[in-house]
C-alpha positions as CSV (number, residue, x, y, z in Angstrom):
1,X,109.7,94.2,83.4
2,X,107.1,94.8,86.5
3,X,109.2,96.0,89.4
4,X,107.9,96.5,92.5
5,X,109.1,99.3,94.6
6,X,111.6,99.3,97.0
7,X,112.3,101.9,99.5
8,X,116.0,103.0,100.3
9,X,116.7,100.5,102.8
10,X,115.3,97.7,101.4
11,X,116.6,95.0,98.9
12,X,115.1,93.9,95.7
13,X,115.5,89.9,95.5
14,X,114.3,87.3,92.6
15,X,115.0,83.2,92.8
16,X,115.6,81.4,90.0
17,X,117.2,78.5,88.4
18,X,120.8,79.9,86.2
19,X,121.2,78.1,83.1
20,X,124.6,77.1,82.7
21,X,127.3,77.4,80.4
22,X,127.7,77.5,77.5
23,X,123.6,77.7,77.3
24,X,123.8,80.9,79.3
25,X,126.0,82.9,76.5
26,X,124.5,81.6,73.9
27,X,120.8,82.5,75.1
28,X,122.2,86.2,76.3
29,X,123.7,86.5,73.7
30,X,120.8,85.6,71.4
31,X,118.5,88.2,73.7
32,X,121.1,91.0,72.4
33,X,120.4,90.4,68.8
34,X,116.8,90.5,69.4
35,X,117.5,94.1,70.8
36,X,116.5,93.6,74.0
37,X,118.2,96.3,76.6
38,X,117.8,94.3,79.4
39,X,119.6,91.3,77.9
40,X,123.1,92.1,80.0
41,X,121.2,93.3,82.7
42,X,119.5,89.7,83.2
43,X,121.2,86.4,83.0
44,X,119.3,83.6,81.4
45,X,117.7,81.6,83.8
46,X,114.2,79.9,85.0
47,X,112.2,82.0,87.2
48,X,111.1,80.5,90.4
49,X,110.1,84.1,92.1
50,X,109.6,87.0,90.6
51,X,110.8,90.1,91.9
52,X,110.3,91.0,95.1
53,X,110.8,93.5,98.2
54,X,112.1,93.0,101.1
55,X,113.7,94.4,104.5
56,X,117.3,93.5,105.4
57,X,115.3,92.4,108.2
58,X,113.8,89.8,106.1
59,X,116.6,88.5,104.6
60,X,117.5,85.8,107.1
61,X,113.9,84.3,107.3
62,X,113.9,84.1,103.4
63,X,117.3,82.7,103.3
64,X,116.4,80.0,105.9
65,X,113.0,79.4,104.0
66,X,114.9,78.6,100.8
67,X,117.4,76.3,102.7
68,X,114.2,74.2,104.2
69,X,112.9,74.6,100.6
70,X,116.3,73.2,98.7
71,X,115.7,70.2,101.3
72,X,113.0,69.0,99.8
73,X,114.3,68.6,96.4
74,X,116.5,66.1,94.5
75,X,118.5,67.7,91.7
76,X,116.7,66.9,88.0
77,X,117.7,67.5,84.6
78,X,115.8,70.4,82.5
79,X,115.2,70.5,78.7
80,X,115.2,73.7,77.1
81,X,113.7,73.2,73.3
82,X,112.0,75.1,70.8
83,X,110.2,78.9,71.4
84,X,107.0,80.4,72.4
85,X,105.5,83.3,73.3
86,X,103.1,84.6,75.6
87,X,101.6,87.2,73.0
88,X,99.3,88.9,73.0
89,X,99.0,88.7,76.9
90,X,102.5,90.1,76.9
91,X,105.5,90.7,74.9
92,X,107.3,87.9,75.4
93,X,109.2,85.1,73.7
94,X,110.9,82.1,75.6
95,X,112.6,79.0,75.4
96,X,110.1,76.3,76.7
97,X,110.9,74.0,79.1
98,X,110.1,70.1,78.3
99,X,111.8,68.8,80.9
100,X,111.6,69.1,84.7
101,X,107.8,71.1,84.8
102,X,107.1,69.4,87.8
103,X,110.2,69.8,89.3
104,X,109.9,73.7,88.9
105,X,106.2,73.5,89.6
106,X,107.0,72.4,92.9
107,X,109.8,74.4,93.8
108,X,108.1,77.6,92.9
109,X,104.8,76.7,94.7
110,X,107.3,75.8,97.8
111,X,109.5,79.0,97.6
112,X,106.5,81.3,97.3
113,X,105.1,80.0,101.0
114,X,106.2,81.4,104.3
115,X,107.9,84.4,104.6
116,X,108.1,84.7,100.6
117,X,104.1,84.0,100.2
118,X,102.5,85.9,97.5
119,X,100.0,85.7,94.9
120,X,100.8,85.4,91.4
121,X,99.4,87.8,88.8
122,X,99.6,84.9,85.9
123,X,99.7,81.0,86.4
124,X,103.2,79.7,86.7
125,X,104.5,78.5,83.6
126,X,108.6,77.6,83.3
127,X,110.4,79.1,80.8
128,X,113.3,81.3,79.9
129,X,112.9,84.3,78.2
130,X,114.9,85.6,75.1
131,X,113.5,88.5,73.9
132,X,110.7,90.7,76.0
133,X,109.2,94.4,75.3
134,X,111.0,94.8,72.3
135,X,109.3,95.2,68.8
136,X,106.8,93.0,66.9
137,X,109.9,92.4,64.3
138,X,111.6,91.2,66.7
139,X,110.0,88.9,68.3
140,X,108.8,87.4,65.3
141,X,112.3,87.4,64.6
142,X,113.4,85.3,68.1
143,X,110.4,82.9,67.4
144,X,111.8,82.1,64.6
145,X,115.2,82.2,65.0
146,X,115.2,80.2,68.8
147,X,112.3,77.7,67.0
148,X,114.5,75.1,66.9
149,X,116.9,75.9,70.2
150,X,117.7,72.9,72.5
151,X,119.6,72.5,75.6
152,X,119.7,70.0,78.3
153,X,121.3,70.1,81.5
154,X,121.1,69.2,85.3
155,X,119.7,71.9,88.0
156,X,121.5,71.0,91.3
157,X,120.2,73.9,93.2
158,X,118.6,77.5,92.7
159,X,119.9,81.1,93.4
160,X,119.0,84.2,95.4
161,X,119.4,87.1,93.3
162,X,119.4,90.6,94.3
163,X,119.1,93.5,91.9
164,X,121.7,96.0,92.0
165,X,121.0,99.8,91.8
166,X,122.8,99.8,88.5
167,X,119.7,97.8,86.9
168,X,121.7,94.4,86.7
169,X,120.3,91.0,88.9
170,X,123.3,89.0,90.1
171,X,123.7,86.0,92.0
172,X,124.4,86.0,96.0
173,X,123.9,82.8,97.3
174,X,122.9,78.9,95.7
175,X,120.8,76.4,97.7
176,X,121.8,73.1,96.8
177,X,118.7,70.7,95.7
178,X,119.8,68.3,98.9
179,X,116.9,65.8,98.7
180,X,118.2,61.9,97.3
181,X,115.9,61.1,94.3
182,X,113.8,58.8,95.8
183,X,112.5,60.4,98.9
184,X,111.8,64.4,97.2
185,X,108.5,65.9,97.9
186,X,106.7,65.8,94.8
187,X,104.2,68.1,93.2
């Protein structure tokens, strides 16, 4: 995983969509037989910023950013079905999403505005990762094995993450998607 570095004082923050239960076992779970080390370090989930550093300082502007972002959104279902992989461009298999690309598309294009702008160093594509920087053989294997994988289930909001000394990215706040269908910004 690309980490950017982050000096003593500063905090190490990713936003992202969790997947829910029982999804979220059953896709860490499958990240642990594909050997990958970071599979209990990282819950399953849909990336909507990548890891990034900032001051304590920073942290209310980002925190009110994502409120104003959650606004603009209506919660929407997602579809998790069948694997890909970004190979050879990187080690990496994932769950595809079918359902709600546009929804992600414009909350990750929202989110990364404002005090959390940033350029990306590969387009934006949805996804949740099972297996990443572990052998060929196994992610062959998770291709094959996740090929058929399906899960649906509604996103009512998104989550600040923060990664821990200890390696492991945990959950510290949810902004509810607070938007009524009809009237949400779209993409």
């Amino acid at each position: 995983m690309n980490l950017p570095e982050r000096g003593p004082d500063q905090v190490r923050i990713g936003i992202a969509i969790e997947v829910p239960e029982p999804f979220a076992t059953q896709l860490q779970d499958a990240r642990a037989r594909f050997g990958d080390p970071l599979a209990r370090s990282i819950p399953p989930h849909v990336t909507l910023l990548g890891p990034t550093v900032l001051d304590p300082a920073e942290l209310d502007s980002a925190r009110a950013h994502l409120t104003a972002v959650a606004a603009t959104a209506a919660p929407f279902q997602v579809h998790l079905r069948g694997s890909a992989t970004f190979r050879p461009i990187s080690p990496v298999v994932f769950i595809q999403v079918v359902e709600g690309i546009a929804e992600c598309e414009h909350l990750e294009s929202t989110i990364r505005t404002g005090p959390l702008a940033q350029d990306l160093r590969f387009n934006y594509h949805p996804h949740v990762t099972v297996a990443h920087e572990v052998p060929d053989a196994a992610l062959d294997a998770a291709f094959d094995e996740m090929a058929t994988y399906e899960a649906r289930f509604e996103v009512a909001g998104f989550s600040l993450y923060e990664h821990g000394d200890d390696g492991v990215w945990r959950p510290e706040q949810v902004f509810p998607l607070t938007a009524d269908a009809g009237t949400a910004t779209a993409s």
